[in-house]
C-alpha positions, 0 to 999 in steps of 0.5 A: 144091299143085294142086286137084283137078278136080271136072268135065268139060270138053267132050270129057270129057263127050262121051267119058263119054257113049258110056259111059253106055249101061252095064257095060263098052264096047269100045274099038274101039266108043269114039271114037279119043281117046287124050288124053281117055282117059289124063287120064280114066284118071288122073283115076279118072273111067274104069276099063279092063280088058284082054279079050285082047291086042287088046281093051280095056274101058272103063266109067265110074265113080261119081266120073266119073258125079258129074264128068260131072254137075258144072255147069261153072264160070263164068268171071268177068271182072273189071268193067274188062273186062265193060264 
């Protein structure tokens, strides 16, 4: 069984940021960043739809904006190697 992710990481972030100016965006305008929008997709962060043949728009969604928002977790490194 595999968790969830509940947060962004870096380019996830940085990628839902040119969303966050609101409604829907073009892709053209977006940065060219297939792997972040296929995992943003999958993970129902973003939501797309198809304008016409050549032109799609992407936006956030509510569960992408909460992820966006979401404090990064910390690593801990057990006491052996914090020393």
């Amino acid at each position: 069984m595999t968790k969830e992710i509940t947060h962004a990481n870096h380019h996830e972030r940085q990628f839902m940021q040119y969303l966050q100016v609101g409604g829907w965006q073009k892709a053209s305008a977006l940065p060219d960043s297939p792997r972040v929008i296929e995992k943003l997709l999958a993970r129902g962060w973003i939501e797309w739809k198809p304008r016409s043949a050549d032109r799609v728009l992407y936006r956030n969604t509510e569960k992408g904006t909460t992820a966006k928002k979401a404090r990064i977790p910390q690593l801990t490194l057990p006491a052996k190697a914090r020393r």
